[in-house]
N, C-alpha and C positions, 0 to 999 in steps of 0.2 A: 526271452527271459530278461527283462528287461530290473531295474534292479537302483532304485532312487543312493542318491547318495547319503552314505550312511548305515543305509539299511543293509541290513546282512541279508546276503544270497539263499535260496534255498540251500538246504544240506543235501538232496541227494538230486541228481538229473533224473530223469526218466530215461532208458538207453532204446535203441533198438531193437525190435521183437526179435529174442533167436538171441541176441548175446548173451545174459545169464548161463545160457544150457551151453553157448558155445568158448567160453573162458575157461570153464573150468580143465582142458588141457594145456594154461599156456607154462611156456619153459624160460622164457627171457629174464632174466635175474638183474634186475637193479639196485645197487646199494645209494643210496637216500641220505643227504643231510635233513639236519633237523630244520630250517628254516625252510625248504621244498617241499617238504611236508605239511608243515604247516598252513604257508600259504596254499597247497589243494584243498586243504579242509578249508579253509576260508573261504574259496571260491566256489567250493562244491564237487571238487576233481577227485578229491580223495578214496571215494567209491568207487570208481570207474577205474582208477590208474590201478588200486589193490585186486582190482577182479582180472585187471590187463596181463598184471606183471607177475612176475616173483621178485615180492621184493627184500632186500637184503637189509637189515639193521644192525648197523655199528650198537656196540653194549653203550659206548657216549652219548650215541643219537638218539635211543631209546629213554635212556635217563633224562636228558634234554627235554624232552619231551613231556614226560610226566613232571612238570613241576606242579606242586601244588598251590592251588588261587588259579591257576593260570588261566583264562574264558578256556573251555573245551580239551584240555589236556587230560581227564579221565577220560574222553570218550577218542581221542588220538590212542593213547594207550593200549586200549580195549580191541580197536580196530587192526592196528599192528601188531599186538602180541601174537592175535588168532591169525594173520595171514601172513605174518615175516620170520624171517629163520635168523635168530639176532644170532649174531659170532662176533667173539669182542676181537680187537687190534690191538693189544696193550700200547705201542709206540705213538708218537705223537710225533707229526711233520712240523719244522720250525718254519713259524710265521702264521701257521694254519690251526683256528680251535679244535679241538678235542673232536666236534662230531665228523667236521671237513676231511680230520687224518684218520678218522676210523671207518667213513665211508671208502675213501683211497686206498688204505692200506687189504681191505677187502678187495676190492678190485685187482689191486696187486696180487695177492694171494692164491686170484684165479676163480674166487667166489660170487662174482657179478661178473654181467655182460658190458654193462656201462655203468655210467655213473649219469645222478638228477640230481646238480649242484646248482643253487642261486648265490653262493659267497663269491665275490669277486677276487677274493684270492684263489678261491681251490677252484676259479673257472683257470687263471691264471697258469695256476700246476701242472692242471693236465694239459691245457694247450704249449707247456714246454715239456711235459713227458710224452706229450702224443698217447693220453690217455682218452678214449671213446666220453663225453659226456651231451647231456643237454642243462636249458636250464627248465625252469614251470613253465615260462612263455611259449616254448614248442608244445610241451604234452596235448593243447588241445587240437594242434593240425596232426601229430602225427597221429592222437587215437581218432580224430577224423579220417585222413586215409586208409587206418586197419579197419574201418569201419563199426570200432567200438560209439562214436559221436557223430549226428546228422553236423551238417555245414552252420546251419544254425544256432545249436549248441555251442558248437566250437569258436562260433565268432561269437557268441554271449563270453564266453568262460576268458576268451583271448580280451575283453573290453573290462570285465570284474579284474585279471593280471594285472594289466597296464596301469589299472585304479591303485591297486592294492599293494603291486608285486616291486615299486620304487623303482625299479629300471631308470638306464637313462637313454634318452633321445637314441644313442648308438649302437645300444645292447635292442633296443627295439626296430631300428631298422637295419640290423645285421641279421633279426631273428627273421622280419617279415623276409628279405631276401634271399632263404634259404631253400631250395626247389625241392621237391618232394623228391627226386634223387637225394639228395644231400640227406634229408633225414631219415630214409629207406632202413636203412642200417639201423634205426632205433625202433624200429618197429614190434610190437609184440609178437611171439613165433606157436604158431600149434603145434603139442603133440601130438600125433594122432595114434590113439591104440587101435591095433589089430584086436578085436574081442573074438577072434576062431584062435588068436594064436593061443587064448588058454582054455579050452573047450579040450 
C-alpha cells in the first residue's frame, strides 16, 4: 500500500479472511486519547483497532473529537459512538489536557486494560505511575502478531505513522526496539463462549 505524499491513505485495509467473524468476542478495553485516534483514522487503522479492542472513551475525548469543520470528525464520531462505552472522568490531571486526564482517570477507575496515548506528556504520567500504555506507532506490530494485519500491512501503516504521526528520532527507535515479548501484554484477548452452556 504504497501511498505518494500528500495523498490520503485508503480509509479501510482489507484484514485477513476469518477476522471479521473472529473479533467479534474481544474483551481488552482500551481507553483512547483524542489525537491516537485520530491519527488511525488518518492512517487507516481506525477500523481494525475498533474491531480489535474494546475501546473506552473519555466524555472530553469524545467531544474532542466531534468538532465541527474538522476533515472527518462526523465520520470519527459515528464510528466511536457505535463501538465505545464513553464514561466521563469529571477531574482533570495538572499539566495534562482534558482528553489525556479522562483517558487516565478511566484506567485508574479500573475501566480500561491500558491506555493508546501519543501526548508526550500523558506518555510521561504513566511511565512515572507505572501505568500499562502504548503509543499508535505500536498498534500496527502488535495487531500484526494477534494476527488481525499481514507483515505487509503493518509495515505500510508503521511508514504512513512515522509520515504523519511527528514522532521523534527517539520515540521511533525506542518503539522499533520493543520485542514482541515486551508488547505481548497489549495484545487483544478472546472471549470465548461456551454456546451448550445456554442450551
Amino acid at each position: 500500500m504504497e501511498v505518494a505524499k500528500g495523498q490520503q491513505p485508503d480509509e479501510k485495509l482489507s484484514f485477513p479472511e476469518g477476522f471479521q467473524k473472529m473479533n467479534r468476542g474481544v474483551s481488552t478495553r482500551v481507553a483512547a486519547d483524542t489525537s491516537s485516534l485520530i491519527l488511525l483514522q488518518k492512517v487507516g487503522l481506525l477500523h481494525c483497532f475498533l474491531q480489535s479492542y474494546v475501546p473506552v472513551i473519555a466524555a472530553a475525548v469524545y467531544k474532542e473529537l466531534g468538532v465541527p469543520g474538522k476533515q472527518g470528525a462526523a465520520e470519527l464520531t459515528d464510528l466511536v459512538r457505535h463501538a465505545a462505552c464513553r464514561a466521563d472522568a469529571a477531574d482533570n490531571i495538572a499539566g495534562l489536557g482534558r482528553g489525556e486526564s479522562g483517558a487516565i482517570l478511566l484506567w485508574k477507575k479500573g475501566l480500561a486494560d491500558f491506555l493508546l496515548v501519543d501526548d508526550k506528556k500523558a506518555a510521561h504520567y504513566c511511565k512515572a505511575h507505572a501505568i500499562p500504555f502504548v503509543n499508535s506507532l505500536l498498534m500496527p506490530r502488535i495487531l500484526e502478531q494477534n494476527g488481525a494485519l499481514t507483515h505487509e500491512q503493518s509495515a505500510a501503516v508503521l511508514l504512513l505513522l512515522v509520515r504523519f504521526g511527528y514522532y521523534s528520532e527517539a520515540v521511533i527507535k525506542r518503539a522499533a526496539a520493543m520485542s514482541a515479548e515486551d508488547l505481548r501484554f497489549f495484545h487483544p484477548v478472546q472471549t470465548v463462549i461456551d454456546a451448550s452452556s445456554y442450551s
